[in-house]
PATOR-202167 format. One record per residue (C-alpha): residue number from 0; residue in three letters; x, z, y negated. Coordinates in steps of 0.001 Angstrom, whole numbers, plus 524288, in hexadecimal, padded with zeros to 5 digits. Last residue first. Layout:
BEGIN
> seq;type;xx;zz;yy
> NUM;ALA;X;Z;Y
...
END
This chain:
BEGIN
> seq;type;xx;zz;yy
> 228;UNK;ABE59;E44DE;9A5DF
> 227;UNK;AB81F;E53BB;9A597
> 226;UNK;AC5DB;E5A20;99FA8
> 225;UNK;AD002;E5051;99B4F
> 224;UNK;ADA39;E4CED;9A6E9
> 223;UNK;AE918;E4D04;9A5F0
> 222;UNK;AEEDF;E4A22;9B372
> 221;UNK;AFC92;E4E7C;9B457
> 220;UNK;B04FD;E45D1;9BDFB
> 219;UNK;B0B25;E3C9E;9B36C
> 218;UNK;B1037;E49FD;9ACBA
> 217;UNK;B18B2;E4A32;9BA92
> 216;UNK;B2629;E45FC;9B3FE
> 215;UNK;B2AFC;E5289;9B212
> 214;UNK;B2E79;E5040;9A373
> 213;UNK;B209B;E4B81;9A1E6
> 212;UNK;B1AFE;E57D2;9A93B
> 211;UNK;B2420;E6028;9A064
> 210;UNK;B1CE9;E59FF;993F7
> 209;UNK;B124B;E5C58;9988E
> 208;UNK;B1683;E6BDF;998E1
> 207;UNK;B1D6C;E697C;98A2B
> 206;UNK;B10A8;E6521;9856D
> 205;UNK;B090F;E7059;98880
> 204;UNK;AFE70;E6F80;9946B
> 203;UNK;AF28A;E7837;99416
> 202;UNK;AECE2;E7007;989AB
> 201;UNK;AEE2B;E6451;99427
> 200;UNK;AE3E6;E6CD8;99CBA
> 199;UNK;AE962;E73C2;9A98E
> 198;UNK;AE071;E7408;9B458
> 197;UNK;AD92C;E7EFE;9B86A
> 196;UNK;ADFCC;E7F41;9C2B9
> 195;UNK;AEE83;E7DA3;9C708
> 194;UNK;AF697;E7069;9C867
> 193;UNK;AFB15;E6FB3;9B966
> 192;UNK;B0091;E7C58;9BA1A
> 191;UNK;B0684;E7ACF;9C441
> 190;UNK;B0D6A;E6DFC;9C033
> 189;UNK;B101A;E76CC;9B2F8
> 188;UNK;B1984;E8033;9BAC5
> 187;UNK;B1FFA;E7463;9C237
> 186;UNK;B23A2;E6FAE;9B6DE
> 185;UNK;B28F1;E7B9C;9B15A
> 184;UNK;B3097;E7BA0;9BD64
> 183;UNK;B355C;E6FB6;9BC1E
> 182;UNK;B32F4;E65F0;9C70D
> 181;UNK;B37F5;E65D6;9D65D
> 180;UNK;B3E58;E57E2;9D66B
> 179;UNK;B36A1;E4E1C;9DE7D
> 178;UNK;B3843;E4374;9E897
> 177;UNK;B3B35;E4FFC;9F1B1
> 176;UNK;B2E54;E5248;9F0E9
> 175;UNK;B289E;E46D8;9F88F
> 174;UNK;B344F;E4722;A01CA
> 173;UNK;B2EFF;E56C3;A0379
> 172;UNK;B1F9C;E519E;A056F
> 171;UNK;B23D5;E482F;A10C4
> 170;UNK;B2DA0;E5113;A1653
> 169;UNK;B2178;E5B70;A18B8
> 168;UNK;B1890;E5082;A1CDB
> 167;UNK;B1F1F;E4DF1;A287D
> 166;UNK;B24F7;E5B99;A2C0E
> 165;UNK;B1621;E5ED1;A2A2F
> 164;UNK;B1272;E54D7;A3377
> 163;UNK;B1C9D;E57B0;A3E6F
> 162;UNK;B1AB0;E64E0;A3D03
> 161;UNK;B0DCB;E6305;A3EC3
> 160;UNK;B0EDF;E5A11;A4AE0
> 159;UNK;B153A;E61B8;A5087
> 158;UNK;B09F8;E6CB7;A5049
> 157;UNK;B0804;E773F;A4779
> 156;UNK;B02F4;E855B;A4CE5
> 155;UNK;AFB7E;E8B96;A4006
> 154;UNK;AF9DC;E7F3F;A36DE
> 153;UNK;AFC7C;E82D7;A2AF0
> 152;UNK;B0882;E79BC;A2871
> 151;UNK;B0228;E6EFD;A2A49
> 150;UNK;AF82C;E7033;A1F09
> 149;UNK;B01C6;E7452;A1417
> 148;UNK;B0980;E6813;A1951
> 147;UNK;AFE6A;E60F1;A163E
> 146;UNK;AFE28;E6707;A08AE
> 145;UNK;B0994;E6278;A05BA
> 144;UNK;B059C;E559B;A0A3A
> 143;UNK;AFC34;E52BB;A03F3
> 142;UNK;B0032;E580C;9F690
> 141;UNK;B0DE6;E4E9E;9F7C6
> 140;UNK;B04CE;E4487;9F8DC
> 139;UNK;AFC4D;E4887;9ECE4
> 138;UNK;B08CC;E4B17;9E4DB
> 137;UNK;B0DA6;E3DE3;9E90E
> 136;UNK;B01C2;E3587;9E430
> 135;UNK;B0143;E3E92;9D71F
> 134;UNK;B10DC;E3BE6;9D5C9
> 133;UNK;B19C2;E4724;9D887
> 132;UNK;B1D9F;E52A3;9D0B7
> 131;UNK;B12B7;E5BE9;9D4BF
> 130;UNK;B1760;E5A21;9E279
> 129;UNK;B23DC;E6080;9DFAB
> 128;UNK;B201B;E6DF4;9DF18
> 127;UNK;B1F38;E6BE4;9EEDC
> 126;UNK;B2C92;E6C2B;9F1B5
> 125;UNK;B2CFE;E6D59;9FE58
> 124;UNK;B34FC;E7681;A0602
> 123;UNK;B2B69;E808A;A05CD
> 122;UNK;B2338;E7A58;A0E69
> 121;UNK;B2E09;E78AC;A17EA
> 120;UNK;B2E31;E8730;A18F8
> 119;UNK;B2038;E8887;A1B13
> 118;UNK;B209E;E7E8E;A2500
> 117;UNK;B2917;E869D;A2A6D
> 116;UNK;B2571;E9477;A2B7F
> 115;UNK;B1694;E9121;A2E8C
> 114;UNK;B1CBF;E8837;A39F0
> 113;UNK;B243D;E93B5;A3E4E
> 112;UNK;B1881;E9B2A;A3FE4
> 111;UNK;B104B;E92DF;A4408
> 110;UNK;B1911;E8E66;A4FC2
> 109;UNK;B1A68;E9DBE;A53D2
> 108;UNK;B0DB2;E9F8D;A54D1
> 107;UNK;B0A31;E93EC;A5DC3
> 106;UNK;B17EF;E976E;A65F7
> 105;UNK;B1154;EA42F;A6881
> 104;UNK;B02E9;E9D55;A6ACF
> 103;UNK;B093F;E9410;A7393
> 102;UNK;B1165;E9E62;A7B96
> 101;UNK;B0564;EA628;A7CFF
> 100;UNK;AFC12;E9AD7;A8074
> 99;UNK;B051B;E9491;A8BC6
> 98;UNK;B05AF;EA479;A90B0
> 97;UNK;AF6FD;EA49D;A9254
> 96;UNK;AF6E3;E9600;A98A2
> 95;UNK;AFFC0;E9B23;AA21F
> 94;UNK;AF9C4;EA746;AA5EC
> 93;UNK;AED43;EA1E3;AA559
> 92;UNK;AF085;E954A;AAE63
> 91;UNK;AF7F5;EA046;AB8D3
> 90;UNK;AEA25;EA86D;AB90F
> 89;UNK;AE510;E9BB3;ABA31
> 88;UNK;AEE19;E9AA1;AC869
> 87;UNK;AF737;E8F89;AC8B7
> 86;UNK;AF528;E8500;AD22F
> 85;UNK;AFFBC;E8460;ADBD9
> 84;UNK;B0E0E;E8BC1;ADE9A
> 83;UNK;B1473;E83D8;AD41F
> 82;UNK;B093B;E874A;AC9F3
> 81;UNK;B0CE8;E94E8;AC90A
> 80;UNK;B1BEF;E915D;AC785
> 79;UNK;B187B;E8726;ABE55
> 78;UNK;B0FF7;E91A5;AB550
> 77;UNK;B1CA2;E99A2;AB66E
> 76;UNK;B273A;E8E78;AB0D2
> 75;UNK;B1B0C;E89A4;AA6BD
> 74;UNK;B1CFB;E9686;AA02C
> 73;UNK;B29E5;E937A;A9B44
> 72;UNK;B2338;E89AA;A9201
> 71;UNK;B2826;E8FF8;A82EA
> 70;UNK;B34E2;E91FB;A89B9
> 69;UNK;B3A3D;E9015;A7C3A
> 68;UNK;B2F82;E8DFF;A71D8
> 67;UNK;B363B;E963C;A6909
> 66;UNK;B30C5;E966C;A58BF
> 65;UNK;B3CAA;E9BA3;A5146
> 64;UNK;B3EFE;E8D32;A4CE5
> 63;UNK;B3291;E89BD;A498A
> 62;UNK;B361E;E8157;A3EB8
> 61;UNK;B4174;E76AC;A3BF7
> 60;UNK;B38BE;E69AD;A3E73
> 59;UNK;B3E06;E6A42;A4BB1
> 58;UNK;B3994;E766B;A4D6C
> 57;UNK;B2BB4;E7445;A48F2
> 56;UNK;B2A5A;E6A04;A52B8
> 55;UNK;B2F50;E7268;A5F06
> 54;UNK;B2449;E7B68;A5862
> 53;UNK;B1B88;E7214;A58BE
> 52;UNK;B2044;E6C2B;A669A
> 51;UNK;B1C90;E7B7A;A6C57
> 50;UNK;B1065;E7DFA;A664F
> 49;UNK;B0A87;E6F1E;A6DCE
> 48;UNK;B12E4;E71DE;A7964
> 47;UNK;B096F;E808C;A79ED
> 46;UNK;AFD50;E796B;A7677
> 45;UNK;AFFE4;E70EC;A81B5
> 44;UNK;B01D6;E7AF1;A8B20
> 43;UNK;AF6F5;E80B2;A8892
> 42;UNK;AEFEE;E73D9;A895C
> 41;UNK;AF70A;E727A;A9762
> 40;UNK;AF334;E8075;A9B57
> 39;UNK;AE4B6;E7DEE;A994E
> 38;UNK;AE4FC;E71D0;AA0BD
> 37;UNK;AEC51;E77BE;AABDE
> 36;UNK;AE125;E8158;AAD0F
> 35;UNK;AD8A5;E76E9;AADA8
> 34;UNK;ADD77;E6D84;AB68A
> 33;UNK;AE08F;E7984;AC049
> 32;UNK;AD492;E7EE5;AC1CC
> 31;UNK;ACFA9;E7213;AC311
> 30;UNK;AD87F;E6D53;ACDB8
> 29;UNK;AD4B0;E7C8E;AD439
> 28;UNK;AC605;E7805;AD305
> 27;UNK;AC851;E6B84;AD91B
> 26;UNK;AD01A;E7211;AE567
> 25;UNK;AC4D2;E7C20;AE693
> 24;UNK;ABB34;E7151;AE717
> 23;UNK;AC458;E688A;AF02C
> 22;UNK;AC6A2;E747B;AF888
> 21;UNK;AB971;E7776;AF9AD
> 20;UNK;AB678;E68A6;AFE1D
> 19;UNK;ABFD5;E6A5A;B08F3
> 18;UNK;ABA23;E76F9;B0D0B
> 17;UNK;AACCD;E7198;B0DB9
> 16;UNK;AB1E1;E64E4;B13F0
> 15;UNK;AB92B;E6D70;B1EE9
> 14;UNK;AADA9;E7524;B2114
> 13;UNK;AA423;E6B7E;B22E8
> 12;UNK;AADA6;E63F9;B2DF1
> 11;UNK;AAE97;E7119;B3467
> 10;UNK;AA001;E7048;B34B8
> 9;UNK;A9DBE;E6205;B39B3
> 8;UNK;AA835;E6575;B4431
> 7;UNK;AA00C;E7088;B4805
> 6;UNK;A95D0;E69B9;B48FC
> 5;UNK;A9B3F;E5EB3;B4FDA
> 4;UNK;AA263;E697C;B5A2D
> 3;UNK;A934C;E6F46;B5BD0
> 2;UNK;A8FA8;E6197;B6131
> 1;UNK;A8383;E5C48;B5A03
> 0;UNK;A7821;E595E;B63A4
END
């Protein structure tokens, strides 16, 4: 016959395993909890470093100056606090995370802006009439990558490594330039001229105009063509 104290023992024995093993589930849910809400807050997080070295970027290039990323992470200070006592709370997570995505999107704004301002500004710089008074192998270069700086500078929230490009390419295109004296007016007048559609026919042209593109030295970069050949 079992003894009542073996029951008994058998129970309490039941017990402790079924509160052990309720522990472990509630202890693996908790770990997952946490691994996932910690996740979310590290991409934020990372999309916030990401805003913040672009503008840092822009900076040193000579833009974004009125863009302030001071104290830009003061929130990490409380969201320590919270997690120094034990596992923050997800009302804690969404508090954080909510204020990571404010600060981002501000600083997000703030970078287009000022990137809009200067790449525009550097865009001006260049002397772009000039590219009509290159070679045909140097015009087409200079094409590229004019209007590869065109393309950089739309993007809405740049990264470093567009500034870095477009500081790249931009000093390309200017040494480019600078090889070249801005032409004549006049010149520049009949270059237009030239570029716009329907094309111009040689009866359009008098002979003191091709004679101009002689004297400019860029009559060798005038294609005459007859009609249909």
């Amino acid at each position: 016959m079992t003894q009542p104290g073996s029951v008994l023992e058998k129970a309490q024995a039941l017990q402790a395993e079924a509160i052990r093993l309720q522990e472990g589930t509630a202890a693996e849910a908790e770990a997952a909890r946490m691994s996932h809400r910690v996740g979310e807050t590290s991409r934020l997080l990372d999309a916030l470093d990401q805003v913040v070295v672009s503008v840092q970027k822009l900076q040193a290039a000579g833009g974004a100056q009125s863009v302030d990323v001071s104290g830009v992470y003061d929130g990490r200070a409380n969201f320590a606090r919270h997690a120094a006592t034990g596992a923050p709370s997800d009302r804690v997570f969404t508090t954080a995370q909510q204020k990571i995505k404010e600060v981002t999107d501000r600083i997000g704004r703030q970078l287009a802006a000022a990137w809009s301002v200067w790449t525009e500004s550097r865009t001006t710089q260049l002397p772009l009439v000039r590219i009509t008074l290159l070679g045909a192998d140097a015009q087409d270069s200079a094409r590229r990558r004019r209007d590869d700086l065109q393309k950089i500078a739309k993007k809405t929230t740049p990264t470093a490594s567009d500034v870095t490009l477009f500081q790249a390419t931009f000093g390309l295109l200017k040494e480019t330039l600078d090889e070249v004296a801005d032409p004549p007016a006049e010149v520049l007048a009949l270059l237009d001229r030239l570029g716009q559609r329907p094309a111009l026919t040689l009866h359009d042209l008098t002979d003191e105009q091709v004679a101009l593109l002689r004297r400019a030295e860029i009559a060798d970069q005038i294609e005459v063509r007859r009609r249909g050949m």
